[in-house]
N, C-alpha and C positions, 0 to 999 in steps of 0.2 A: 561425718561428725563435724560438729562446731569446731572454728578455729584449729583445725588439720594440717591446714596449710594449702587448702586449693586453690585460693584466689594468688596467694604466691609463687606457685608451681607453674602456672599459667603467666603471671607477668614475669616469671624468668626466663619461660621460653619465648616471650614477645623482646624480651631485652637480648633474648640471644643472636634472634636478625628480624627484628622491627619492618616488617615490609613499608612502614613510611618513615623511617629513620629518625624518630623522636625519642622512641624507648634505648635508654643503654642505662649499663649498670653502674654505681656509683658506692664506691667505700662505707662511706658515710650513712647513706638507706640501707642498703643492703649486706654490708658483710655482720655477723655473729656481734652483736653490741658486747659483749664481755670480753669479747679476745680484741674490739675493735686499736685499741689505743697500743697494743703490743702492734697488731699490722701495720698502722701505718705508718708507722717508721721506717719499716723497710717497702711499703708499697710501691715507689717510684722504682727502686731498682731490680725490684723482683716481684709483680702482680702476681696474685696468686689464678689459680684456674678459678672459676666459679661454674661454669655449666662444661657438661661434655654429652653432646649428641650422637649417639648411631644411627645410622643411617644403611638401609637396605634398600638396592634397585627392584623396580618389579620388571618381570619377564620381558617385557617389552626395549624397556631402558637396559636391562643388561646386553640383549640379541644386538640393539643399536651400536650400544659403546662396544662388544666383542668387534663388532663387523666392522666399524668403523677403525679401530684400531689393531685390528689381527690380535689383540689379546685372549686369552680363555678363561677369565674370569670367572667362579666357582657361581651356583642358583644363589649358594648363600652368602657370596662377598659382602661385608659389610665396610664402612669407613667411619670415622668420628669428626666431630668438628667441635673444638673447645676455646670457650671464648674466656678471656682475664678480665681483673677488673680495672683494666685499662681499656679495657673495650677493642682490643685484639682479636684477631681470629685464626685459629693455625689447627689445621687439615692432619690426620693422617690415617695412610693406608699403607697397606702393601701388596704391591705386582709383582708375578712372576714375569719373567722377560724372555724367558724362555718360547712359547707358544710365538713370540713377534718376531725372535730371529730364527725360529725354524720356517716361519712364513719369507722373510728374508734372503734366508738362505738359495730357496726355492725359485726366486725372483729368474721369471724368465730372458734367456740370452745373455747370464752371466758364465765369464771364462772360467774353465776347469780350474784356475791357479788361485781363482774369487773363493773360487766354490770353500777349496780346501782352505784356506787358510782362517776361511769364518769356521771351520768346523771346531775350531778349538776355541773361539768366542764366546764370552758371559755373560757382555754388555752390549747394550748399542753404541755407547759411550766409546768401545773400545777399539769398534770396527775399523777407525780412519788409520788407528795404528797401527793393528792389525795387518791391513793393505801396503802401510807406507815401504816402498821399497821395491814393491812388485811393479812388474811390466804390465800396466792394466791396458783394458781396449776403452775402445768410445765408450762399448755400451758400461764397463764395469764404471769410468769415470763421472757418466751421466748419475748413475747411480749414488757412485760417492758421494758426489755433491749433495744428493737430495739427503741423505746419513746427515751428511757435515753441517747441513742446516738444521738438521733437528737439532743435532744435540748442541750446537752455540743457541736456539730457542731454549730448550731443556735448562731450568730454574734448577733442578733439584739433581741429584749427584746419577737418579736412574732416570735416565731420557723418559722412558716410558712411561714410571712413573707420575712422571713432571705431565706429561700427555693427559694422563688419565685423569689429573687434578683440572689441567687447565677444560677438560671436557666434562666434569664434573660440576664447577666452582658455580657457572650461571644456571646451573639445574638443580641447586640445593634450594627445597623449598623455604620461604622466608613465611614471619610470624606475624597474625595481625590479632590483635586481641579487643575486645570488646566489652566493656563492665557497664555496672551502673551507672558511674561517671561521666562515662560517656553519652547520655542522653541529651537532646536537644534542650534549649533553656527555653523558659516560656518569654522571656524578652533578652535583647542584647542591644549594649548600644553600638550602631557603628561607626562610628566617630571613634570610639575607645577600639575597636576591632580593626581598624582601619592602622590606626596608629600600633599594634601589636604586629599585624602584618608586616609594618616599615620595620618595625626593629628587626625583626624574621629576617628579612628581605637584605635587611643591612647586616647581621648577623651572618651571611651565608653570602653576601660580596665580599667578605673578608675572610672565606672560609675556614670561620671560626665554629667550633664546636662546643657550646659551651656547657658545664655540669647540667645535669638534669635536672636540678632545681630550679637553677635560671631559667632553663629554656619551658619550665613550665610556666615559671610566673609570666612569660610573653604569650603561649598561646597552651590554652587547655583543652581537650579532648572535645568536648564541646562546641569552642569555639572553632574548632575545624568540620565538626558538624552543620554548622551553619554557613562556612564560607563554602561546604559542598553543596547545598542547596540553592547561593547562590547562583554556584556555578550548574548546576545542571538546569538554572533558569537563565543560565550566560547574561548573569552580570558579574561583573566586577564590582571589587568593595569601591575603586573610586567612582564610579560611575553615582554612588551618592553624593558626592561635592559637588558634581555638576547640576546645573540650574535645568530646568525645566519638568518639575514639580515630580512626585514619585508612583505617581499612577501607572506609567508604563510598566514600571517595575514591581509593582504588586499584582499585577494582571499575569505577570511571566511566574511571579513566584505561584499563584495563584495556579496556574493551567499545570506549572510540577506538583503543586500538593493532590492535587485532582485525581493527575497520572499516580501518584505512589500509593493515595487510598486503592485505588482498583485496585494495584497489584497488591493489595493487604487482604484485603478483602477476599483472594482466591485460597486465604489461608484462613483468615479472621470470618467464624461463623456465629459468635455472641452477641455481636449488636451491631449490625451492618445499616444504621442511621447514624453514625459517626462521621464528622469530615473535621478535615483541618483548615481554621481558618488565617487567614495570613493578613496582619496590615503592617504598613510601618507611617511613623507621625512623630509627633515632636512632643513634649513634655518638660517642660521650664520648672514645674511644679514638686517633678521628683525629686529623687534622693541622686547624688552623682553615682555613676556619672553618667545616667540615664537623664540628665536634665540640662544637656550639651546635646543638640545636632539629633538626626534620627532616629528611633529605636526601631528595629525588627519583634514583632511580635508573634506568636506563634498561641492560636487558642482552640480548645478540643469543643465543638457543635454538635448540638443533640439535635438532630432533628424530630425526633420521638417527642422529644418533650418540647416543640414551639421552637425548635433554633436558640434553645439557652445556649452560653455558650460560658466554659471556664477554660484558665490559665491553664495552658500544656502539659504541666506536670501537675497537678490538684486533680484530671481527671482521668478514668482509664487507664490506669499504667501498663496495663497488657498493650494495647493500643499504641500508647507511647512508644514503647520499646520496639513495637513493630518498625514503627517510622520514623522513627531515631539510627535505627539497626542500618536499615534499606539505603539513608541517607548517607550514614557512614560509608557503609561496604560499597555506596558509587564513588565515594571519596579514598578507600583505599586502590580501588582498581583501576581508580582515573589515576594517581600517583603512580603505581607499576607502571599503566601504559606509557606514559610519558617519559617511561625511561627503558635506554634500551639494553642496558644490559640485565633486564626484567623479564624479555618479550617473553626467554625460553620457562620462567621460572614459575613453578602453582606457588600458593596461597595456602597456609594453615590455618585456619578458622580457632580462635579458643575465646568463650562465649563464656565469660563468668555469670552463673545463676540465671540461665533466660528463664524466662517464662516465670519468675518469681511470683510475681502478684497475681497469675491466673488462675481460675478457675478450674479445677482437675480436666471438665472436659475440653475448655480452651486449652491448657496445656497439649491436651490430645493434636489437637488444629498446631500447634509448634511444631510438634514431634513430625507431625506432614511435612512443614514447612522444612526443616533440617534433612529430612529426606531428598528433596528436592533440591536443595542446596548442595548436597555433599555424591550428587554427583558429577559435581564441579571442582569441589572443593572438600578435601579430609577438614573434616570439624572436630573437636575436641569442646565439652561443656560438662560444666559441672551443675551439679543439684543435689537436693537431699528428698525432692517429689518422688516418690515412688511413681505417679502417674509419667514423670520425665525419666522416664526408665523403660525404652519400648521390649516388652515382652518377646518381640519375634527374636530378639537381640542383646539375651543376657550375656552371653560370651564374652561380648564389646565392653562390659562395663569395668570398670578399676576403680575399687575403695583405697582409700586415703586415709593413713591414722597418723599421729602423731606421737611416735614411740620415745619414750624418756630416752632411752639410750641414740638411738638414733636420727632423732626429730622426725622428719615428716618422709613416710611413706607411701610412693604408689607402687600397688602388684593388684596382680589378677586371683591373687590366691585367696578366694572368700572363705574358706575353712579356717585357717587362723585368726579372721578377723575379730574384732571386737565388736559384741553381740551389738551396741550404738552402731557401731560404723557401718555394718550390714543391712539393720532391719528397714532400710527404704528398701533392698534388693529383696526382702524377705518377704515386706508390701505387696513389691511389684507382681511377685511368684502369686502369692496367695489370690491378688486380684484377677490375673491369667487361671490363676484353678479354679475360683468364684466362678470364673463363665464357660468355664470345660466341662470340671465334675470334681469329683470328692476324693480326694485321698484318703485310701481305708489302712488296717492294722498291715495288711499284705499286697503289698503293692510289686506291679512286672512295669518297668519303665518301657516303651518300646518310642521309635522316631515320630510314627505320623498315626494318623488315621486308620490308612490303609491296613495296616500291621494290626492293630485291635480289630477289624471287620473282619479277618481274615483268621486267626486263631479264636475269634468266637464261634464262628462259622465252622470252623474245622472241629473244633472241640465240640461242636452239639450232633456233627457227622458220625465222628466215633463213637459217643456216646449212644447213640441210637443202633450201633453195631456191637455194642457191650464192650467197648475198648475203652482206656485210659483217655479223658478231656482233661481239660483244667477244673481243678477242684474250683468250687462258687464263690468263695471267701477271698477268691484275687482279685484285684481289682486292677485292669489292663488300663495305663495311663499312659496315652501318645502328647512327647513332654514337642514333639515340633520340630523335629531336626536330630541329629547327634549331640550339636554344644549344649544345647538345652535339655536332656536328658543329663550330663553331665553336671548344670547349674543346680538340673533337680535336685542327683546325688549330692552333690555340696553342700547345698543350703537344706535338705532334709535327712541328709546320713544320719545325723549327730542325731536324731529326734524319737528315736527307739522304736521307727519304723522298719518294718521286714519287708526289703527292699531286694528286687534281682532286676538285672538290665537284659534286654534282649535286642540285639541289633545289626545292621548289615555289616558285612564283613569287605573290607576294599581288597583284599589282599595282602595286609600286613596289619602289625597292630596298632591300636589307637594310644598314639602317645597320653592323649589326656584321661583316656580312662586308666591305662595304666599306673599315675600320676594318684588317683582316685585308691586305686591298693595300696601304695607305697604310704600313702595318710591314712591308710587305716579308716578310711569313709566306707569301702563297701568291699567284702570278701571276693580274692580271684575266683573261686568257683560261682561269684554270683554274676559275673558280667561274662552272659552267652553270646555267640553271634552263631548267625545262619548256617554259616557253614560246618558247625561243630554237628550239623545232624544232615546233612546235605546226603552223606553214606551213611549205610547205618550197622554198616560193618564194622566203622571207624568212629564211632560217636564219642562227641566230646575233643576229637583231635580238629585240627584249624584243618580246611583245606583251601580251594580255590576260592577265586571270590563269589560273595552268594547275598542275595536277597531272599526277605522272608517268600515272597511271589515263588524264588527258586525250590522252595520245598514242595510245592504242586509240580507234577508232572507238566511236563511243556503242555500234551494235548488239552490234559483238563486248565489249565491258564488260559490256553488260546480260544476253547468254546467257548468261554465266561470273557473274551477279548471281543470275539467277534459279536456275540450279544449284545455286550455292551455297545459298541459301534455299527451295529448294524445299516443306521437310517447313513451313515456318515460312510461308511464302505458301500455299500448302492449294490448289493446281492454277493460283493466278492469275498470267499472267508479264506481269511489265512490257516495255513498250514504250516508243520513244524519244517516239513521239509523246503518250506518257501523261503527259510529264516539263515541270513548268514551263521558262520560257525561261530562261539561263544561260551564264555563259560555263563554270562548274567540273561536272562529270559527277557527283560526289558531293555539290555542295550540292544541285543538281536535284534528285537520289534523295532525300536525307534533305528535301527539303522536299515532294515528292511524299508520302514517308510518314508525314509529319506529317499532312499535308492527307488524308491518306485513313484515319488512324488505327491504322499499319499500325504495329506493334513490333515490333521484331527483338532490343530489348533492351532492358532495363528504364528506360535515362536518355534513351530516343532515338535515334534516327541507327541505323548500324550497323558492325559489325565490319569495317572495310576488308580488312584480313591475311584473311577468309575467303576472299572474289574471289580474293585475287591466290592464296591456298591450290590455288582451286578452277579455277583457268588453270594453273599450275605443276603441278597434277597430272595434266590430261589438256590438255596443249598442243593448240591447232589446227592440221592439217595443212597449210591456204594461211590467211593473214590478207590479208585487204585489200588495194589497191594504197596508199593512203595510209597506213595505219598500218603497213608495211611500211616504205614511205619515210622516214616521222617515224623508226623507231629504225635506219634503217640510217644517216640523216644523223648519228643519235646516237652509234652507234655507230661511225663515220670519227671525229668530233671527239675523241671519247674518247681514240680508239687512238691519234690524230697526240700528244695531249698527255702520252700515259705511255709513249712510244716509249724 
């Protein structure tokens, strides 16, 4: 929804740690303009908080920091980082210290007299006193010492603590933000840019910080756009005061615009006679203070049309932004490198409105482009395009409102939202069902493909055995995943659709569908999983974990396996008894073919949608008496709940 608050939300988290240290926050712009003139009064001697971040390790980062510190750090440790508006920064967590002095404790070739007296220890902190008095040996004294210098390093009152911080501090990712703003100018003079840089330059010899307003009126987001351009043509701004004419230097800027069209272009599929042209020259004539000393010009060429050529920003703005973007992002990553207390640190990308001025299916060609980025880099972007909304990936998304009581909102919770605030997301769905199929009056949500080929199939089995299928009137819609059966339920609950879920079972339950009951979007008895008919002695009760695949008998899966794979297997057919033990039909397979070295496709595992392809196209005439069973129980619950 308009004015939300997204473009705010995003420049607070860039002021919260600026990966190029421009953005900080300031009283004045940003605190509450009504309450402003009580604040700052007392602002100097008491800032208030303004932002406060959580932060969770992923797997990797936690195994590192346990190992590295003998700590035992919980999967789900979190820490905050909350910054004032003095532009402070103060950390907190909390360690247990425990897990480090039992490790401690244990430290080989310490004396029985070590042993005991840490046994009543709480702290690291406490160890040296602990000791003081005893008759230690070499080895207990080597040891001490190494204690004794932690904790005179140790900043904070828990040594380990203090560790964990200082092992933390240069792996908190910093913020770099991206607006409209920020786009290249179609002329600059640099004479005038030159001289913005000296103040900079002198501004930061006297390491002076000074308010954000100042420090914008010296250099603007732009104008650091273009000194990166420079620079990845390795000039310097003075290298203009010197004498010997500027051909060299349009030739260099020249062979970089060259380079960054190609790499636009493996995104950009709308109009690929587009180039950017580059002079710079003098102008007595203009307006200042472009009529002082060189300008930089930057102009968008059609070569479609004869090599016309217009100002940078009057032409293409999708285009623009591309290579505005690229420019940038070599300008913030050339700042990190340069500093080393960066090397360890990622990058949070937050992109206000890309792709605004594209064309739905240009937008398409971004949404590539953000893929291919963010596996480099976690991105955050705001839109109101349904089209900038990828369908594989409603899960990811978060509406933004702006509640009278509360001001601005983000959550993941699209069932409360406001009917504006959601209908891009509501867009996006529709446009994803446009090219699937039709939702009817009675709809069975199931994950994929496979799962509809597979319950149609079964269901025209039994029918031709005069047993219970699925009545005609369902309409089997594979919404692409779990999160996305979920997004379905959400944003279609409400809409007086007869709605049931059917779905694989891990082993426990699905906190978000659960989540889906407790709002009253879709009744417990209508969200089934595999396993509730796996026995059918026990139907309806949860058991092991189960895929729909697992209601077929292992043998009749594996015939319709080997069929399927046949040319790719070269005469070998598996068997059940070939198949590690297991409760799921398909880890068995896929860990069978690991173990025997069998490829069916280049990453591993294999194509499940084949199977169910290769059952759906030539059905079995009698199936099993239990697999028979399993989908005709399935099929009664079905039909009792979309009656």
């Amino acid at each position: 929804m308009n004015e939300a608050g997204k473009t705010v939300f995003l420049q607070a988290l860039e002021k919260s740690d600026d990966a190029v240290g421009l953005a900080a926050f300031d009283p004045i712009e940003d605190y509450p303009r009504k309450d402003l003139s009580a604040y700052l009064r007392e602002h100097k001697q008491k800032p208030s908080t303004v932002t406060t971040l959580t932060y969770r390790l992923s797997k990797g980062e936690l195994d590192e920091l346990n190992g590295a510190l003998h700590t035992n750090l919980p999967v789900d440790f979190e820490f905050k980082i909350a910054r004032d508006y003095d532009n402070k920064l103060n950390m907190y967590l909390a360690v247990d210290e425990k897990p480090v002095l039992a490790t401690l404790r244990e430290t080989a070739g310490l004396s029985s007299d070590t042993k005991a007296a840490l046994a009543s220890v709480v702290a690291v902190r406490s160890i040296p006193g602990a000791l003081a008095g005893l008759s230690l040996t070499e080895k207990d004294k080597a040891w001490l010492e190494v204690i004794q210098e932690r904790v005179e390093k140790a900043r904070r009152e828990s040594v380990v603590e203090s560790e964990v911080r200082d092992w933390l501090q240069p792996r908190v990712p910093k913020f770099a933000f991206f607006g409209e703003y920020a786009l290249l100018p179609s002329k600059v003079n640099l004479a005038d840019l030159a001289e913005r840089v000296q103040q900079a330059r002198g501004l930061k010899a006297q390491s002076q910080r000074p308010p954000v307003r100042a420090a914008q009126k010296q250099i603007f987001p732009q104008h650091l756009g273009v000194l990166a351009l420079l620079r990845m043509a390795d000039i310097s701004i003075d290298d203009f005061t010197k004498s010997g004419g500027y051909e060299p230097l349009k030739a260099r800027l020249e062979a970089v615009s060259i380079r960054l069209t190609d790499e636009i272009f493996e995104f950009w599929k709308q109009n690929e006679d587009l180039e950017v042209e580059v002079d710079i020259k003098t102008d007595p004539e203009d307006v200042a203070p472009f009529n002082e000393g060189p300008n930089l010009y930057l102009r968008i060429k059609n070569r479609r049309h004869r090599g016309v050529s217009t100002p940078f920003h009057q032409r293409s703005r999708g285009f623009t932004w591309f290579f505005s973007f690229l420019v940038w992002f070599d300008s913030v990553q050339h700042q990190l490198a340069a500093s080393d207390e960066s090397r360890d640190r990622s990058v949070i990308l937050l992109l206000d409105e890309p792709g605004l001025n594209l064309h739905a299916l240009a937008q398409a060609d971004f949404l590539r482009y953000i893929d291919e980025l963010s596996r480099r880099h976690q991105i955050l972007y705001t839109t109101h395009s349904p089209f900038m909304v990828n369908s594989d990936r409603l899960h990811q998304v978060r509406v933004v409102e702006d509640r009278i009581k509360t001001g601005t909102v983000v959550s993941d919770n699209v069932t409360n939202s406001d009917e504006r605030t959601i209908f891009p997301l509501q867009a996006a769905l529709g446009w994803s069902l446009a090219q699937n199929l039709f939702i009817s009056e009675r709809n069975l949500l199931v994950e994929g493909p496979s799962d509809l080929l597979f319950l149609k199939a079964m269901s025209s089995v039994l029918e031709a055995q005069g047993r219970i299928g699925l009545r005609e009137d369902v309409t089997i819609v594979p919404a692409g995943g779990l999160d996305k059966v979920i997004t379905f339920v959400a944003l279609l609950g409400a809409s007086g659709l007869k709605l049931a879920v059917l779905h694989d079972y891990q082993g426990r339950p699905e906190q978000k569908l659960e989540d889906l009951v407790r709002q009253k979007l879709v009744a417990p008895k209508a969200l089934l999983d595999a396993s509730q008919f796996r026995e059918v002695s026990s139907v309806g009760k949860r058991g092991r974990p189960t895929d729909i695949e697992d209601l077929l008998s292992p043998s009749l899966y594996l015939d319709y396996f080997n069929k399927a794979f046949e040319k790719q297997l070269d005469g070998r057919r598996i068997a059940e008894i070939d198949l590690p033990p297991g409760d799921r039909i398909l880890h068995r397979i896929e860990r069978y073919l690991a173990d025997a070295d069998i490829k069916l496709r280049p990453n591993g595992g294999f194509n499940h949608y084949s199977v169910a392809a290769a059952l759906a196209g030539a059905p079995p005439l009698l199936v099993d008496s239990e697999t028979a069973a399993r989908f005709e129980e399935l099929f009664r619950t079905i039909n009792g709940l979309l009656v």
